[in-house]
N, C-alpha and C positions, 0 to 999 in steps of 0.2 A: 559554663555549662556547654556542652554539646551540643550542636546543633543538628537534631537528626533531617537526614535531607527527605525528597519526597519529589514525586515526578507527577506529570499529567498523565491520566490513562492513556496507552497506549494501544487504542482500540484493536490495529491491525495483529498485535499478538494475540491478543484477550483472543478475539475471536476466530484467529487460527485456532487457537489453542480448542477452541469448541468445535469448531469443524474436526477437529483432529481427532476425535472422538471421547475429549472430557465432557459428560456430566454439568450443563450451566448451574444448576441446584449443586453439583456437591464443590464446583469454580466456587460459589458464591460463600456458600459457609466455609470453605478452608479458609478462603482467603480473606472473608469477612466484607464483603458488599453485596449489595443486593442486583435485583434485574432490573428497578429501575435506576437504578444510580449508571447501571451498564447502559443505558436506553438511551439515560441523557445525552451521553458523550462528553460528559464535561467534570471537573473537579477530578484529585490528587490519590495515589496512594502511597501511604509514609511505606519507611524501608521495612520495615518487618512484614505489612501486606504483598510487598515486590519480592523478599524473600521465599514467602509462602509459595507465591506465585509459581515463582519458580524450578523450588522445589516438588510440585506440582506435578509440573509437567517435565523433572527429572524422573520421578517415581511411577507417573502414571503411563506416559508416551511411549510405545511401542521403538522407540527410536536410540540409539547410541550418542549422538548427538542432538537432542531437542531443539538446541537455539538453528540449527540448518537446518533442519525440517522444515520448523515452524516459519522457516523467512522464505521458503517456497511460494507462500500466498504474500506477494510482496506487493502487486496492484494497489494495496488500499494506499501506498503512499503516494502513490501517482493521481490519487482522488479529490472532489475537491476545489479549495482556493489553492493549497498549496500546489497541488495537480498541474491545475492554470501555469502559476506562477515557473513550476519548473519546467513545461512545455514554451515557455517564451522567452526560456534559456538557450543564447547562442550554442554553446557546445556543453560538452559533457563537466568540463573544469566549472563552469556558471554554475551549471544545476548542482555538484557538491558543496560551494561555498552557500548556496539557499539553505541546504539540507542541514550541512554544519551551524547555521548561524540560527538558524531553527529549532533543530535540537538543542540546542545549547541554552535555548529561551523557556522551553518546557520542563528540563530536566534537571534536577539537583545529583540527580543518583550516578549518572554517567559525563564524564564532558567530552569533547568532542574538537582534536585540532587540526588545521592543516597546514603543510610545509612545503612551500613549491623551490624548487630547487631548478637547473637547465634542462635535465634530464630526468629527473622524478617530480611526483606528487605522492606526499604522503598523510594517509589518515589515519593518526592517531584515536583511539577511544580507550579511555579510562573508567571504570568502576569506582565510584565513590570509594575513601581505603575504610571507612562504615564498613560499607557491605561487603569488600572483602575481608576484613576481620573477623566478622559476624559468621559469614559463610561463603567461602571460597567456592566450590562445585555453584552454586547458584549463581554468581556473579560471571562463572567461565560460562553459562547457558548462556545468558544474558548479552556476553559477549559477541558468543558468536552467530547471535541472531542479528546483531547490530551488523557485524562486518558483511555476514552473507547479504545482510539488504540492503548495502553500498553494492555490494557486486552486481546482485539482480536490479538494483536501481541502473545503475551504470547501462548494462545491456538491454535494461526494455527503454530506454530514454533514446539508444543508437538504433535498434531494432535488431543486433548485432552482437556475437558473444566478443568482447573483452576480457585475455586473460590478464590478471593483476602480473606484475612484476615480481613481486612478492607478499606471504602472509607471515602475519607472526603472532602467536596466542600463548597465552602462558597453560605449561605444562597440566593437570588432571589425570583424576583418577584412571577415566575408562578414555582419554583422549590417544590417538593415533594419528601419526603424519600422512600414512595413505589415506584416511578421509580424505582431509584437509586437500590431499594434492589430486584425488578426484574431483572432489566438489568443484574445486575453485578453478582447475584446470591450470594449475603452478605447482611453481617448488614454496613448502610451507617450512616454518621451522618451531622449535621451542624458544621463550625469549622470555623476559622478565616485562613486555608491555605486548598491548593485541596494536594491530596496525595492518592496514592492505596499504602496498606501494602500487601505485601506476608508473608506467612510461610515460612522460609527460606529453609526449605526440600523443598518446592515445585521446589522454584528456580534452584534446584539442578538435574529437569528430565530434562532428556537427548534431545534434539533437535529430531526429527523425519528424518533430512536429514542431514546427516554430512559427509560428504565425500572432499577428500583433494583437489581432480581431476576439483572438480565442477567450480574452479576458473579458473584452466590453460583449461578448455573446453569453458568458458564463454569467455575468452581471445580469443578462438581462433576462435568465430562466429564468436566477433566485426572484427577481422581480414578478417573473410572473407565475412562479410559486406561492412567492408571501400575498399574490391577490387571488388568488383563488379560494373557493370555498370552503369554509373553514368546518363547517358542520356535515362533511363528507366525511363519515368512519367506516366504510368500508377499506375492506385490505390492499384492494388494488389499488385506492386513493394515496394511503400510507407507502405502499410500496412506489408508486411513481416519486413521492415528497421525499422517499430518504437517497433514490437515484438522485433526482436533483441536487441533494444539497453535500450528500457525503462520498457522491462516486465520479460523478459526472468530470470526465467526460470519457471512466471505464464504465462499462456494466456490467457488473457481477453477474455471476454464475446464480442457478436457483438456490444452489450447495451453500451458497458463500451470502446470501440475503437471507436463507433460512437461519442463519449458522448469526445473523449479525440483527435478527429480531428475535432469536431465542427463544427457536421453536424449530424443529425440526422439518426435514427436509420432506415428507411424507402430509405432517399437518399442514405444511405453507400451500403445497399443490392440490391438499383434499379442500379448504377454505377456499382458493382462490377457484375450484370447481365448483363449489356450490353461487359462485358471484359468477355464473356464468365467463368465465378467462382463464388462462394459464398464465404461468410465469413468461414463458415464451412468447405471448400473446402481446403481454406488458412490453415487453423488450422490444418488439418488434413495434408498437407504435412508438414507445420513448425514440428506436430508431429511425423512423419514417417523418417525425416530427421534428429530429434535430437535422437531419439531410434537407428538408425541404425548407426549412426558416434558414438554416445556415447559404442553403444557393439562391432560396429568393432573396437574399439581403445581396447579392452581388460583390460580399465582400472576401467569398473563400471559394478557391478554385475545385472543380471537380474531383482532380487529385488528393486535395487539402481536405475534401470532408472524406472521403473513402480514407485516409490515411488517422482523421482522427475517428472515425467510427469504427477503425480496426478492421476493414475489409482485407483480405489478402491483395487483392491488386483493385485497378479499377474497371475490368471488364465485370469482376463479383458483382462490386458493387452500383455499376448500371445495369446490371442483370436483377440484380434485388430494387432497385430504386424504380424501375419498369413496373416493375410487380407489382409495389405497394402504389403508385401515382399514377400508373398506367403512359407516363411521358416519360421520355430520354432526361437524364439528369441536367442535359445541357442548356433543353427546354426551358427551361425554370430559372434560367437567368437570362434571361430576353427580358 
């Protein structure tokens, strides 16, 4: 018998896919799940649900190519333990063997290889040949949502655009090489497997955040997440606990939290007015409380928290860090 395959949800498309402007109610009946099974964040959808899926947002998407759209909102894989983990990856080559070996552990439907050679790195991705037999167009989405979020991984890990060496996708109905050699900012080609090649020097810069700390500090929210109080239902409570456990150490957008509780972006800011708070409001203490425990702990430089709190440089963020403490960030490690 056949072994039909089946992957883990892949939360950061699902909920592209909602910010994008599908419908969570009519996500859920195509494709056959519900919002709390989306809520959980956890358990499979066999290939025929991955199919739907994606035909989906073939049909519905405003876009020519959906799998590049959709890997626009690439953040949520920088989220997180696995976040952490690719943040205390020496260079860029580190952080795709995590991601390959990763994927690889969640997913039946795609696998995922790589081949370093003196002067290339190459990363192969394969489509279950299930789902391309089944349906070729959905598997090429699929695809090139995969490859676009090596790319955009690649460049928010350096802080820095990296162009690929070369792409390669197999051919499609409405596909075109001038996307391909927009997007990606290379020469692409037709080929009978998908793959982005790097130059292997490329693979060799340095990670933008690398610090050892970042992991036993991340450790130590969830810690004082899981003690906090539990009989707290208000929104702004929920909304602190899902930064904590599934973004940290990005913070999403109000767009991108509304879009990943499944509700829109209108209800999440009307709700959080009536608890007296904005979304902004939230952000700005989650920011004030990770600046301030990260420099009283004496163990991450002034630079090292502006850089992972995403400030543009570090006069922003002693300018913001005054504001909400009323002391010099430097203060605070004395």
């Amino acid at each position: 018998m056949l072994k039909t395959p089946k992957t883990n949800i892949h939360h950061g498309v699902l909920f592209s896919t909602i910010l994008a402007g599908i419908d969570v109610d009519f996500l859920c009946k195509e494709v056959g799940l519900t919002k709390e099974f989306l809520l959980k964040r956890e358990g499979t959808m066999n290939t025929e649900q991955i199919i739907k899926f994606w035909n989906l947002t073939n049909n519905h998407l405003p876009y020519d190519r959906p799998g590049l759209a959709l890997a626009l909102n690439f953040k949520l894989d920088l989220a997180g333990d696995l976040g952490v983990l690719i943040n205390q990856s020496e260079n860029v080559l580190e952080v795709l063997k995590v991601i390959v070996a990763f994927r690889n552990l969640v997913t039946e439907m795609v696998s995922f290889k790589m081949e370093e050679s003196d002067l290339y790195v190459k990363f192969t991705i394969t489509p279950h040949n299930l789902w391309e037999t089944i349906d070729l167009e959905s598997s090429i989405s699929a695809a090139d949502y995969t490859i676009a979020n090596f790319y955009h991984l690649v460049n928010n890990v350096v802080r820095k655009d990296i162009a690929p060496a070369q792409i390669c996708i197999k051919k499609s109905k409405k596909a075109k090489l001038e996307q391909y050699n927009e997007y990606f900012n290379t020469n692409s080609k037709f080929g009978d497997e998908y793959y982005i090649l790097y130059h292997k020097k490329d693979t060799l810069t340095p990670v933008a955040v690398r610090n050892k700390n970042l992991y036993a500090y991340y450790l130590e929210i969830l810690s004082k997440a899981n003690d906090a109080e539990t009989d707290n239902n208000s929104l702004a409570h929920t909304i602190k606990q899902q930064i904590y456990y599934n973004y940290w150490p990005y913070l999403p957008t109000a767009e991108e939290m509304a879009g990943n509780m499944l509700v829109s972006y209108k209800s999440l800011q009307r709700k959080l007015k009536n608890e007296n708070t904005s979304y902004r409001e939230l952000v700005n203490e989650i920011k004030s409380e990770y600046a301030y425990n990260m420099l009283n702990s004496k163990k991450f430089s002034v630079t090292e928290v502006s850089e992972i709190l995403g400030y543009a440089d570090i006069n922003s963020f002693s300018r913001a860090f005054k504001q909400m403490h009323g002391v010099e960030p430097r203060n605070c490690m004395k």
